[in-house]
C-alpha positions in Angstrom: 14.4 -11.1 -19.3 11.7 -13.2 -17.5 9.3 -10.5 -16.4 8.5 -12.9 -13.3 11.8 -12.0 -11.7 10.7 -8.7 -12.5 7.2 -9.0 -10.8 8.9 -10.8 -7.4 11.6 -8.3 -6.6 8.7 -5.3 -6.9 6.6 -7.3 -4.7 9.7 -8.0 -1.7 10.5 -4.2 -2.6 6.7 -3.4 -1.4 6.8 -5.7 1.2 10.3 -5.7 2.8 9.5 -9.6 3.7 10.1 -12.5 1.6 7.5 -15.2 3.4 4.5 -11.9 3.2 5.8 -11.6 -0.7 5.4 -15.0 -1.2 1.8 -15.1 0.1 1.0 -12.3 -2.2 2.1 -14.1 -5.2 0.7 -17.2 -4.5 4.8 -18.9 -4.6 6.6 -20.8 -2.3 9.0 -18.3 -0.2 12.3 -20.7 -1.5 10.7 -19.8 -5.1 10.9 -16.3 -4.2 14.3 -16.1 -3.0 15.5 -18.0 -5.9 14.0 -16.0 -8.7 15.5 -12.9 -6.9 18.8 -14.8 -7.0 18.5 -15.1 -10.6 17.7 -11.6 -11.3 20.4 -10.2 -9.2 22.9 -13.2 -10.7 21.8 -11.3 -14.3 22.7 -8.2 -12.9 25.8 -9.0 -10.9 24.7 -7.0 -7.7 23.1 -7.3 -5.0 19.4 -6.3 -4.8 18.5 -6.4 -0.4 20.7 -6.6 2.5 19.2 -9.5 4.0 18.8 -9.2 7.8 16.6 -11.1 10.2 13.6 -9.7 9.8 14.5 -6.7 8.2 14.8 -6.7 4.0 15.8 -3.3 2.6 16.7 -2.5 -0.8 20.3 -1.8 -1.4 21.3 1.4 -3.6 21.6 -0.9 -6.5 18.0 -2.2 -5.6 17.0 1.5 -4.6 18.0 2.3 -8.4 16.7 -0.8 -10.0 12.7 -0.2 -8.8 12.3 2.3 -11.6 13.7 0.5 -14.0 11.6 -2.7 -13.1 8.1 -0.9 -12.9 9.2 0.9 -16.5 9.7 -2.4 -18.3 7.0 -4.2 -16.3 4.7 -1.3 -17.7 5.7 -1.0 -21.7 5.5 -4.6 -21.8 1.6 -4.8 -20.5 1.2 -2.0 -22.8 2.9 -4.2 -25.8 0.8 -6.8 -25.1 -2.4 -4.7 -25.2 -1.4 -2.9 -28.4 -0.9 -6.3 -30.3 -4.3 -7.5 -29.1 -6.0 -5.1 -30.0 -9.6 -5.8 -32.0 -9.7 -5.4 -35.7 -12.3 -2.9 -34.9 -9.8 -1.0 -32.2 -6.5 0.7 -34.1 -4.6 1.8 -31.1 -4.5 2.4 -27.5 -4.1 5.5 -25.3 -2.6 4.8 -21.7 -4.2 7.8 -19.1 -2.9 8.1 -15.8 -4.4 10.6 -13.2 -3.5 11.5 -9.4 -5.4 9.2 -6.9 -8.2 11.9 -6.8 -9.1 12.7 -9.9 -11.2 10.2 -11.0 -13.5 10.5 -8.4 -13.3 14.8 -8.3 -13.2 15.2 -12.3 -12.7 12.4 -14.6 -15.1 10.2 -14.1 -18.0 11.6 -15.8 -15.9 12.2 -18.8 -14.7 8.7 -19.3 -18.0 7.9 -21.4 -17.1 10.5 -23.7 -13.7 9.6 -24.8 -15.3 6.0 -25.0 -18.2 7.7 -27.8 -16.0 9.8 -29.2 -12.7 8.3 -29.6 -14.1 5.0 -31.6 -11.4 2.7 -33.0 -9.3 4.0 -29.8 -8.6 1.5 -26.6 -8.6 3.1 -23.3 -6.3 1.9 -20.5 -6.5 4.0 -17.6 -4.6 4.0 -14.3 -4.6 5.9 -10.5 -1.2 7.0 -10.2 1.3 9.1 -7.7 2.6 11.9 -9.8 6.6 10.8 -9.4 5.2 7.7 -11.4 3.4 9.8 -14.0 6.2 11.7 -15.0 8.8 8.6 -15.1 5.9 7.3 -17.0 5.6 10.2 -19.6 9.6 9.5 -19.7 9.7 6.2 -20.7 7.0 6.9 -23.6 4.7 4.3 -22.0 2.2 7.0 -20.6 0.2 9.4 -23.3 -2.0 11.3 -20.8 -0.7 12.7 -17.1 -3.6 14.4 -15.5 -3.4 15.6 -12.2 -3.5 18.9 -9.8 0.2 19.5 -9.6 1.6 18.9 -13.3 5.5 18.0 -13.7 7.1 21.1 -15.1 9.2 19.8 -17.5 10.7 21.3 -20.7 10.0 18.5 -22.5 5.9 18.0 -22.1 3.1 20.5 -23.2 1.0 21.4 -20.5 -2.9 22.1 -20.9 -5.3 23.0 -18.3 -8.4 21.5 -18.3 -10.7 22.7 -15.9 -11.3 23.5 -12.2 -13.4 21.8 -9.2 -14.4 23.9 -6.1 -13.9 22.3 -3.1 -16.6 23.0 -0.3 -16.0 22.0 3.5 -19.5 20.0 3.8 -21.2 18.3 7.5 -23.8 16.1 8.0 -24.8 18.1 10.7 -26.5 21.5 10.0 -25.2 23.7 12.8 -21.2 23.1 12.5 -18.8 26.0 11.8 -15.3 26.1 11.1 -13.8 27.6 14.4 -16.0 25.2 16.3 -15.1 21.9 14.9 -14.2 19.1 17.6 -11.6 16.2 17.7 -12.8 13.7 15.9 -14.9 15.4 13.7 -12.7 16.4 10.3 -11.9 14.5 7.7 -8.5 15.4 5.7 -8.8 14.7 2.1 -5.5 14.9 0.1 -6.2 17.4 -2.8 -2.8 18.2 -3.6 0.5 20.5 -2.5 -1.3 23.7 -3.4 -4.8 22.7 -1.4 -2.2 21.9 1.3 -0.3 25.1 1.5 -3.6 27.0 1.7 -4.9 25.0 4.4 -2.1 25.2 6.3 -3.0 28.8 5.9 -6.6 29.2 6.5 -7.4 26.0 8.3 -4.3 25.6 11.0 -7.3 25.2 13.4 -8.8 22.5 12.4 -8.4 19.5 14.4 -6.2 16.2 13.7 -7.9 14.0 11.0 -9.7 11.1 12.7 -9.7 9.9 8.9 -6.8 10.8 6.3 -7.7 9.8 2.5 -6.6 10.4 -1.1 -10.3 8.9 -2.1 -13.2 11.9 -2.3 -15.7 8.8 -2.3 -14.2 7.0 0.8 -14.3 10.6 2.9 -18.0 11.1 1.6 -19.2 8.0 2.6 -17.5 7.9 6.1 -19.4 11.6 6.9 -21.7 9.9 6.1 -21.8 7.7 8.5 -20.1 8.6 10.9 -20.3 12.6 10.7 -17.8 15.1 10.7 -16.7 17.5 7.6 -14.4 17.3 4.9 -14.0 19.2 1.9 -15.9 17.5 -1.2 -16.1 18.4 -4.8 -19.0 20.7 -5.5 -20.2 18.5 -8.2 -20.3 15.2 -6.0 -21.6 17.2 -2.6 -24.5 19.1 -4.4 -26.9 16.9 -4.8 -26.8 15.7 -1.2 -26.8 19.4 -0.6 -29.9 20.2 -2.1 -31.6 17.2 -0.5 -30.3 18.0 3.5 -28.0 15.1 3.9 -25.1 17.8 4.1 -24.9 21.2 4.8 -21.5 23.7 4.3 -20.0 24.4 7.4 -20.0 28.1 8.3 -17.1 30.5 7.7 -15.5 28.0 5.5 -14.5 29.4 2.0 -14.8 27.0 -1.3 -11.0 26.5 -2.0 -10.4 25.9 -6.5 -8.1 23.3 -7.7 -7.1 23.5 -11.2 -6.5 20.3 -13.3 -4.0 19.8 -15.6 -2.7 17.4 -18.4 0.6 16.8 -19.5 2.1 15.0 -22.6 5.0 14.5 -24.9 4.6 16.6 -27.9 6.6 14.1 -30.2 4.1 11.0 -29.4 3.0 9.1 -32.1 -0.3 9.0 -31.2 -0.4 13.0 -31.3 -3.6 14.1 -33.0 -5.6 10.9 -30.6 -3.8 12.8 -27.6 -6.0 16.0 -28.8 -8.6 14.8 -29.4 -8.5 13.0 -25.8 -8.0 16.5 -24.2 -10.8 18.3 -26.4 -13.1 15.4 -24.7 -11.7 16.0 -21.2 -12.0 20.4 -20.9 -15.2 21.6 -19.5 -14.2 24.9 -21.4 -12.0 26.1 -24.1 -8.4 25.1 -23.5 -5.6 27.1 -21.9 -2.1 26.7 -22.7 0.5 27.1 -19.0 4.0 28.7 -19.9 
């Protein structure tokens, strides 16, 4: 199979157009139409309905995009694990929700770096439906993210907790007061969501939805408003005056979990990985 096909029907999957597809992969759009020609003449189905202006996946094609980003994915890691270093014995593939990097993993990165020597890191931002088809397919070691796929067939660890805090750069705001235009929604998760829903109904449409920490802190920044922050990354500008909590908001936890397959190879690196990554002793989840 010529992963290229493979590459070219993802890419008019994400785009829906074959010319915008094209651009993106720096072809010709006859070269794209032909190679997903090919692939669907291999597979003896039909891939889109094609329709002026309108390309849409048909069930066949609907089924085929897991299938396509699976193989896509264990052969970049087989082509990794083969290259590896004479100094570097095997490779451990981490994927985490589109927030955790920036609320929790980041600062531990360095030590699984120190303390995992011999061990190449390959690290990813994922959506948790990826993850788990991921886990699945045996080309994902590490799954790390606030709502964990509850599967029979993958141990479950927690690792730690952030506190969330609903942070201004202006001094005087509080929660029942804040105006249109003034709140930024940060996506922390189905659980953050329920509670907010909850507690925060009030609060006014998001001039600013974002699954980045960093990108909400930096457009409070700069354009005021509140969001809620990890403690951690807010504290420091906290202590200096850049931003203040906004009154009669309560700090909302988020815990974070890893999942893995307990028959991996690569078991007792997979430990090791997750002795690195707990800020405390670890807990097992039923």
């Amino acid at each position: 199979m010529d992963t290229d096909l493979l590459k070219t029907f993802l890419e008019v999957s994400r785009t829906r157009h074959f010319g915008q597809a094209a651009e993106n992969l720096y072809l010709t759009r006859s070269a794209v139409s032909f190679r997903v020609k090919q692939l669907e003449s291999i597979l003896g189905v039909a891939l889109f309905e094609r329709q002026r202006n309108n390309i849409q996946p048909t069930p066949a094609g609907e089924r085929m995009l897991g299938h396509a980003e699976a193989v896509l994915t264990a052969w970049e890691r087989a082509k990794q694990d083969v290259s590896l270093s004479q100094l570097q014995s095997t490779q451990l593939a981490i994927g985490a929700g589109p927030n955790i990097w920036d609320a929790y993993l980041q600062g531990y990165l360095q030590h699984l770096h120190v303390g995992l020597p011999g061990i190449a890191l390959r690290t990813e931002v994922l959506p948790l439906t990826v993850m788990t088809r991921q886990l699945m397919d045996r080309t994902l070691d590490l799954a790390i993210s606030f709502d964990p796929p509850k599967l029979d067939q993958f141990e479950l660890i927690q690792l730690g907790q952030i506190n969330l805090l609903l942070v201004s750069k202006s001094m005087d705001m509080a929660v029942n007061a804040v105006q249109a235009g003034q709140y930024v929604k940060v996506d922390w998760g189905t659980a953050f969501n329920i509670i907010h829903a909850q507690d925060y109904a009030a609060l006014p449409v998001p001039t600013l939805h974002t699954s980045s920490a960093r990108i909400a802190l930096d457009f409070i920044l700069n354009n005021g408003g509140c969001a809620f922050l990890p403690e951690h990354l807010v504290q420091p500008l906290l202590s200096k005056g850049e931003l203040h909590l906004v009154a009669g908001a309560n700090a909302i936890s988020r815990s974070v979990y890893v999942a893995y397959w307990a028959e991996n190879d690569r078991l007792e690196h997979i430990k090791q990985a997750i002795g690195f990554l707990a800020d405390k002793p670890l807990t097992e989840v039923d």
